[in-house]
matplotlib code that plots the C-alpha trace (Angstrom):
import matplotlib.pyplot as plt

x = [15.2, 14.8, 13.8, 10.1, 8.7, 5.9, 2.4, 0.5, -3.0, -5.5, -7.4, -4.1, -4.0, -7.1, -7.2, -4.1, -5.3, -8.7, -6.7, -4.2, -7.7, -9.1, -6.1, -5.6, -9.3, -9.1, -5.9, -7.5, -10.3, -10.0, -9.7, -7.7, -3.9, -4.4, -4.8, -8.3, -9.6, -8.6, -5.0, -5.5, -4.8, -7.8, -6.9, -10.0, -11.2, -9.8, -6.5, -6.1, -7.7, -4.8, -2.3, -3.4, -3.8, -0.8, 1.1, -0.4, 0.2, 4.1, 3.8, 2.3, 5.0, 7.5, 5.8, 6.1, 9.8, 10.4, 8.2, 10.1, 13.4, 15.3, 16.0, 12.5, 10.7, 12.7, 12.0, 8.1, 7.1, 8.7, 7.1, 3.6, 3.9, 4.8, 2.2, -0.6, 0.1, 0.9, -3.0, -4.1, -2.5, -4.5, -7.8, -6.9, -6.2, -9.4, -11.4, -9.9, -10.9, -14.5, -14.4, -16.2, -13.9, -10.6, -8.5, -4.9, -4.8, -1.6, -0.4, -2.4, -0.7, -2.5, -1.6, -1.3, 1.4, 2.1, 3.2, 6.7, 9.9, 10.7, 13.1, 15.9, 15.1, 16.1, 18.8, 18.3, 15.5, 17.2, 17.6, 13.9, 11.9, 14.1, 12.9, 9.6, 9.6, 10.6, 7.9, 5.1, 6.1, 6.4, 2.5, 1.0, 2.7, 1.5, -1.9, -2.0, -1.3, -4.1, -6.9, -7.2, -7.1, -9.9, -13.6, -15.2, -15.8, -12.0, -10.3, -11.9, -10.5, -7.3, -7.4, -7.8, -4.9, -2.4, -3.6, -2.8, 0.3, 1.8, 0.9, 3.2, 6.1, 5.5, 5.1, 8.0, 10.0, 9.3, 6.0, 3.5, 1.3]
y = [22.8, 23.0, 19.7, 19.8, 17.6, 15.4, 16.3, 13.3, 13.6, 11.1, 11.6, 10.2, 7.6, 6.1, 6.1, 4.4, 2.0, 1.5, 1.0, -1.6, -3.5, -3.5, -4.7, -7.1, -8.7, -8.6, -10.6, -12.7, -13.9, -17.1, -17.1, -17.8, -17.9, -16.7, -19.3, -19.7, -18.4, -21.9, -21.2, -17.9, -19.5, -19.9, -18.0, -17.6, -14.0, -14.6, -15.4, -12.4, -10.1, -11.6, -10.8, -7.4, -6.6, -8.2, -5.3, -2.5, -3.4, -3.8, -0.2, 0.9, -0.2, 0.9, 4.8, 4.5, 3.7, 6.6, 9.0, 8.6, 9.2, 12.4, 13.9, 13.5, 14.8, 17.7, 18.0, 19.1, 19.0, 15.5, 14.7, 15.7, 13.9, 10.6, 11.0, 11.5, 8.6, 6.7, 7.8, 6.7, 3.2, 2.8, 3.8, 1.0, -1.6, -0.6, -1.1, -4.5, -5.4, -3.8, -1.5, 1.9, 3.7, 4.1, 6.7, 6.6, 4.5, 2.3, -0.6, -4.1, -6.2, -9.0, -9.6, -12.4, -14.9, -14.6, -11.1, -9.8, -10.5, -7.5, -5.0, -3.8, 0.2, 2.9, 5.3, 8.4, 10.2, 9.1, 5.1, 5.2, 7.5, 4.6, 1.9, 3.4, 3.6, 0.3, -0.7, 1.4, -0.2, -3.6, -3.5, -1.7, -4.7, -7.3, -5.9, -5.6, -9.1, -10.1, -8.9, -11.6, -13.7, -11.8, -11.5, -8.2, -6.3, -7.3, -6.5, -3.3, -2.4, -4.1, -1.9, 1.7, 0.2, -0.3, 2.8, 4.7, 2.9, 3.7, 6.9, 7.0, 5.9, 8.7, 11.2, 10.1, 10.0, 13.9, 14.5, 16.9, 16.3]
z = [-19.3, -15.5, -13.4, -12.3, -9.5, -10.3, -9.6, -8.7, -7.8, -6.8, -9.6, -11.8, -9.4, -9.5, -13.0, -13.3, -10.7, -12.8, -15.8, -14.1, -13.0, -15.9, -17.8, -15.5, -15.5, -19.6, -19.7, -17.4, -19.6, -21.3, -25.3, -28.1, -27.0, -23.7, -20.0, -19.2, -16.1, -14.1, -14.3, -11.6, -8.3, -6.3, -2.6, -0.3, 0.3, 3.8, 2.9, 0.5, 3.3, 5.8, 3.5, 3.4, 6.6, 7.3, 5.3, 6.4, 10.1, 8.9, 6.9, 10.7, 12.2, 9.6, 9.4, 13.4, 13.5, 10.9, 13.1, 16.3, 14.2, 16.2, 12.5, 11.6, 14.6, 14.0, 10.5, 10.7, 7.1, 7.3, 10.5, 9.2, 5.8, 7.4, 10.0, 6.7, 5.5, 8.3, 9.2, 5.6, 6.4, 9.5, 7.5, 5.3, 7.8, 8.9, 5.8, 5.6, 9.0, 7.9, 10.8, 10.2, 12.7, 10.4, 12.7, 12.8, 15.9, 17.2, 14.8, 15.8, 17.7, 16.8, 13.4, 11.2, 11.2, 7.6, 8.3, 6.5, 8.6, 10.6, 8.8, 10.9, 12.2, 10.2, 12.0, 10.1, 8.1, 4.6, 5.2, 6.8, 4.0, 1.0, 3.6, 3.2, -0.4, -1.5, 1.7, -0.3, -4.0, -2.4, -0.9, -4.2, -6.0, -3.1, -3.3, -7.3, -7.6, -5.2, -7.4, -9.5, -6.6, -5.1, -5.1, -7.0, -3.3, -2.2, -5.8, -5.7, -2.0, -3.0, -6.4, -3.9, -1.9, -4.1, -6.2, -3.0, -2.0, -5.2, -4.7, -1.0, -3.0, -5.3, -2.3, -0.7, -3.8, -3.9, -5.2, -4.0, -1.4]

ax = plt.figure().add_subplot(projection="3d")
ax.plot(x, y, z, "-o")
ax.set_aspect("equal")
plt.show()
């Protein structure tokens, strides 16, 4: 049986991203056996949105770093997939900050303070695209444990986010575009 790459669409990811929600707010209700709602950690919506925001300026600078690689500027397919999403991680840092313009515009410099440490910078195409990928499941896992945390407006950004993120990883790991 030959090998064949996986397919993910956005439609598979947003309903695996509506199914992780919705899991997650069941087994957050309170009832027999299970932790009533008061042992979620209350976060402000502010806080959460920091967080976020926080990561995607990192994945900016991360997708950046990659895209200035020698090996992948001269690797065009490569080159234009990173660029995608680095443009889809801008649109999300955007709709986080609530702005209605979400082009791929330079990473903010003015990001929060809780921001993750800087990695070291990749020196090749293979130890930035694994840097990327373990970036991308990181954030889908960041983000997907915000939403109980969050408000219904913010979970359901958070929700597309991480959906979306996971998708990257899957991307970068080889799937289709």
């Amino acid at each position: 049986m030959s090998w064949m790459p996986l397919v993910l669409t956005r439609r598979m990811v947003l309903v695996g991203s509506g199914a992780a929600l919705s899991g997650a707010c069941a087994s957050g209700g309170a009832g027999a056996g299970s932790p009533s709602n008061t042992d979620v950690p209350t976060v402000s919506a502010d806080v959460v949105r920091d967080r976020a925001l926080a990561a995607e300026t990192d994945l900016l600078t991360r997708y950046d770093a990659a895209i200035a690689l020698p090996d992948v500027a001269a690797d065009s397919a490569l080159k234009a997939r990173l660029t995608a999403i680095r443009a889809e991680h801008a649109s999300h840092a955007a709709a986080i900050k609530g702005d209605d313009k979400a082009g791929p515009t330079p990473a903010d410099s003015s990001s929060s303070s809780s921001s993750p440490s800087p990695s070291p910078s990749p020196t090749d195409a293979k130890t930035a695209l694994a840097g990327l990928v373990k970036a991308e499941q990181d954030a889908a896992s960041g983000r997907t444990a915000d939403i109980l945390a969050a408000d219904g407006g913010t979970a359901m950004l958070l929700a597309s986010i991480a959906a979306s993120e996971s998708g990257h990883a899957a991307l970068l790991l080889g799937g289709a575009a």
